[in-house]
N, C-alpha and C positions, 0 to 999 in steps of 0.2 A: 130555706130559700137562699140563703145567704153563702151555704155549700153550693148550690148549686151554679152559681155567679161563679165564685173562682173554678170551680173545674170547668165551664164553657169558655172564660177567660183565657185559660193556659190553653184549654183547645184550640182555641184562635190563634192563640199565639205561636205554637208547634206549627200550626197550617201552614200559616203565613212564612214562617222562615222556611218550613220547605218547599213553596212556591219559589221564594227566591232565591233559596240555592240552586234548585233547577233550573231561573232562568240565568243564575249566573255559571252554573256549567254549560247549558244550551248558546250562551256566549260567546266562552270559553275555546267552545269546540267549532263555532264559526269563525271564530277568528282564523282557528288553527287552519282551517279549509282553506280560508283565503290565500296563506303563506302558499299556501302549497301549488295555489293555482299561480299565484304569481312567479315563483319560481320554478326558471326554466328547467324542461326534460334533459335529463344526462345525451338520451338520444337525440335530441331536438339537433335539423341543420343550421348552420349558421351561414349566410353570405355576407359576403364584404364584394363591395361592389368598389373599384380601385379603378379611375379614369387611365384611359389610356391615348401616349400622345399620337397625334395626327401623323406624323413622320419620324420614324426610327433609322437611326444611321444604322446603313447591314455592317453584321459585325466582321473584320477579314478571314477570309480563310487559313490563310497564311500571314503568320509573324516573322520577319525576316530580323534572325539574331548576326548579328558576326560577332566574332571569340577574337580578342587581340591577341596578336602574338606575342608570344615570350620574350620580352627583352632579352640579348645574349647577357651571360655573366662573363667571371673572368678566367672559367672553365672551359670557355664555347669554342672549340675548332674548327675553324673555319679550312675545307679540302678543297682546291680546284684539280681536274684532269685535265692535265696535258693533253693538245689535238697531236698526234704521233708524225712525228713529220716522212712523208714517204721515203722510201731508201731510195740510194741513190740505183742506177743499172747501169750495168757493162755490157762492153759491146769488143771482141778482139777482129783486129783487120790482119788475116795474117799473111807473110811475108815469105811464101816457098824459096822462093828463087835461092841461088849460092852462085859466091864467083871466089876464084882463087888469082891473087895480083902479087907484082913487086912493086908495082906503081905508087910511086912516092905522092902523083899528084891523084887529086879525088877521082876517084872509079866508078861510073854508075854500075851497078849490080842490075843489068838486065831479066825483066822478066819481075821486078820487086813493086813497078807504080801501080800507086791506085790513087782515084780521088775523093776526095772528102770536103766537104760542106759542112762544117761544124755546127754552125748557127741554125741553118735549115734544116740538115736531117738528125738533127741530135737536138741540144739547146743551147740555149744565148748562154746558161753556166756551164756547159760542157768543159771537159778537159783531155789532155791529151798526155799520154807519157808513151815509147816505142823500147822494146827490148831486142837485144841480138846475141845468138851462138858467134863468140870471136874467138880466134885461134891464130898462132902464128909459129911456125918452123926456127928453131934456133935459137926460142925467147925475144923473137924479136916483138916491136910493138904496134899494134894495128887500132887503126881510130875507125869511127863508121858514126855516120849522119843522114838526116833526113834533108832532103833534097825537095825546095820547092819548085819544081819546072815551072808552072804558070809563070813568077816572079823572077826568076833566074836567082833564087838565092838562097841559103844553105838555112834550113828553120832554127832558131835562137834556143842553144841550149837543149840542144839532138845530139850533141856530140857526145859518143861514150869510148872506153878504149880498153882495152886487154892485152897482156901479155902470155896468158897460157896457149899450154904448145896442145893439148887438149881439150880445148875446149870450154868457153867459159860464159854462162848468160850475165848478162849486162845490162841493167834498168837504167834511163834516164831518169830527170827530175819534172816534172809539169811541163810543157809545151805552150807557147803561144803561137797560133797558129792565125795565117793572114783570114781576112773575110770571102766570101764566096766559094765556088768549088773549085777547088783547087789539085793541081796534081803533084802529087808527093812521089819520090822514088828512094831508093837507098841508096847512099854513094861509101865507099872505102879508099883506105889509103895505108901503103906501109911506113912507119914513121925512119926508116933504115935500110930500105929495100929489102928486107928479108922476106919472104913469101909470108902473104898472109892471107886467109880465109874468112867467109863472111858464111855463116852453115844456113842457120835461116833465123827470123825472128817475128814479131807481130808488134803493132799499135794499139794501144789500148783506149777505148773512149769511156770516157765514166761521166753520166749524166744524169 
């Protein structure tokens, strides 16, 4: 009887421990269920819900940069252009006529006046210089000038002179010449009375 006690004994006791291993793995495995439910799906959405303010400054469309300039160094060459000053233009007044004289005193050369307005039909810088073909018989010497009729008077620094028996042009030096239109002729004169010749010549205006 007393076998029979301890083997129903240990049977109880085997029972009983594997009741409660099974409810401590049926535990076990609830727990683990629960992890799982409370941690979130890899897929799962997530929103963030982020206030937004009532009035937004609009952003510009354009940024306006400027680039400062390069200070010079002590390399920098600085070039100006010249404005070209206009050239000046010529103008010849020429002087056909010819006269052959002994006449020691001044000779108009008929047929040589013309008039001239510097200031009006040219310009206020206008200039004036008059050349002549002279010639005189014997080597003698012949002078020749510009004649201002208007003024009755001989133009300052007209006077030119030659002694070839052939032939010789003759430049003056600058001209001053009076205001308004004026009538200019050519005069000559032999300095010796030997025959002298006036062939022909022209005025130059350069303005």
């Amino acid at each position: 009887m007393l076998k029979n006690f301890k083997t129903d004994f240990w049977v109880h006791v085997g029972f009983s421990a594997a009741i409660i291993a099974l409810v401590v793995g049926l535990l076990f495995v609830l727990s683990e269920v629960k992890k799982i439910k409370d941690k979130p799906s890899e897929n799962s959405t997530v929103y963030i819900t982020q206030q937004i303010p009532a009035t937004l400054s609009p952003v510009p469309s354009t940024v306006a940069t400027s680039t400062p300039s390069p200070a010079p160094t002590s390399n920098t060459v600085i070039t100006k252009t010249a404005t070209p000053t206009p050239a000046n233009k010529t103008t010849y007044i020429p002087l056909t006529a010819s006269l052959t004289t002994s006449n020691t005193d001044w000779t108009n050369v008929v047929g040589s006046e013309t008039y001239i307005d510097l200031k009006n039909n040219y310009s206020a810088n206008a200039y004036v210089t008059w050349e002549a073909v002279l010639s005189s018989t014997s080597g003698g010497k012949i002078t020749a000038r510009l004649y201002d009729a208007t003024h009755g008077i001989g133009v300052d620094g007209s006077e030119i002179s030659g002694t070839s028996t052939t032939g010789e042009l003759i430049t003056s030096g600058k001209l001053s010449l009076w205001s308004g239109n004026n009538l200019y002729k050519v005069q000559i004169k032999s300095f010796n009375s030997y025959p002298v010749t006036f062939t022909s010549g022209r005025i130059k205006l350069v303005y």
